[in-house]
C-alpha positions in Angstrom: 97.4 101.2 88.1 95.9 102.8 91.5 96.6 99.3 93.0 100.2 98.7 92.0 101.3 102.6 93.3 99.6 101.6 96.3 102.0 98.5 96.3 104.8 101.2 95.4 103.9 103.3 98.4 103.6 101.0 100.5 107.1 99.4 99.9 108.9 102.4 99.8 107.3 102.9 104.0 108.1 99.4 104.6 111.6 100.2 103.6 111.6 103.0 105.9 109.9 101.1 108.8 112.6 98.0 108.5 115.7 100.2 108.9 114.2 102.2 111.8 113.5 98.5 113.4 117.0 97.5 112.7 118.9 100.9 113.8 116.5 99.9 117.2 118.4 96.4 116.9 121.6 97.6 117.2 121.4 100.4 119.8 119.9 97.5 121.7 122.7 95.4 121.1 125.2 98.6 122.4 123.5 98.7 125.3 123.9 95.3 125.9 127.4 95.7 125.3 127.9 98.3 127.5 129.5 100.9 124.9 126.2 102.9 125.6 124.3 104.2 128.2 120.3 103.8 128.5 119.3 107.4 128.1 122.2 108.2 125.2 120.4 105.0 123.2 116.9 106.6 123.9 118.1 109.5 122.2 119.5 108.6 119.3 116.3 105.7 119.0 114.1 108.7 119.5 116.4 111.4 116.8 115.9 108.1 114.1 112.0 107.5 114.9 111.9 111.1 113.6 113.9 111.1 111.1 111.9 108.2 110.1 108.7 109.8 110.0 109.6 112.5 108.2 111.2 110.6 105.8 107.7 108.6 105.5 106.4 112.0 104.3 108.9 113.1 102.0 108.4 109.7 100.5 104.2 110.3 100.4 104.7 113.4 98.9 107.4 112.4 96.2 105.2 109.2 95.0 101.9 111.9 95.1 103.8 114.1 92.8 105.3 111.2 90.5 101.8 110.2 90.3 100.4 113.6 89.3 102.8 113.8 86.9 102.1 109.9 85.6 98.8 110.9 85.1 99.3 114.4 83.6 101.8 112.5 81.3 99.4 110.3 80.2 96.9 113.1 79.6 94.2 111.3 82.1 91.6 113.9 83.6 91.7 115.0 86.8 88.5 113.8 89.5 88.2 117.9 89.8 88.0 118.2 85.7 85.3 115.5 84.9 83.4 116.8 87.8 83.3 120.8 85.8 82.9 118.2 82.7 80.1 117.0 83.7 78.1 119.9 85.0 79.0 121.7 82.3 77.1 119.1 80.1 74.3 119.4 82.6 74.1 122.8 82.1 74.5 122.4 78.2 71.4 119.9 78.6 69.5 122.8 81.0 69.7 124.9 77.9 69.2 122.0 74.8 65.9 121.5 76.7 65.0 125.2 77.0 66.0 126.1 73.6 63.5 122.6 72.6 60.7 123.8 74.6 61.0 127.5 73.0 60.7 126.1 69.3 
């Protein structure tokens, strides 16, 4: 499951990635053209490569929270809860051993 919401995540910045390439593509092509100047395309190249990246974490943090939830929806244990699990049930065996040695 971890490996295929990799893929997911990955996909979804790939996504972002290609159109930022192919906005680039076409500003380039303008400028070519003539219908815009060098420094007006570096601008609007530079506004998109932002917008881009934040995009890229707006998506990170949608797919974090769609997997939290997944998980929560599936009732799977945090890392955080089995690690209190488990030293609660070394402190439950401190005391089994105690209470042993006492009898």
């Amino acid at each position: 499951m971890k490996n295929l919401l990799g893929k997911i995540v990955s996909l979804e910045l790939g996504i972002v990635s290609s159109a930022t390439e192919k906005v680039k593509g076409v500003v380039e092509e303008l400028i070519k053209q003539g219908q815009v100047g060098e420094g007006e395309a570096k601008k609007v190249i530079d506004s998109l490569v932002k917008l881009g990246e934040k995009n890229k974490e707006e998506i990170k943090k949608y797919v974090g929270k769609m997997i939290a939830d997944t998980l929560h929806g599936l009732d799977i244990p945090t890392r955080k809860e089995l690690q209190k699990l488990n030293k609660d049930l070394e402190e439950l065996k401190k005391g089994l051993k105690k209470t042993k040695r006492g009898a």
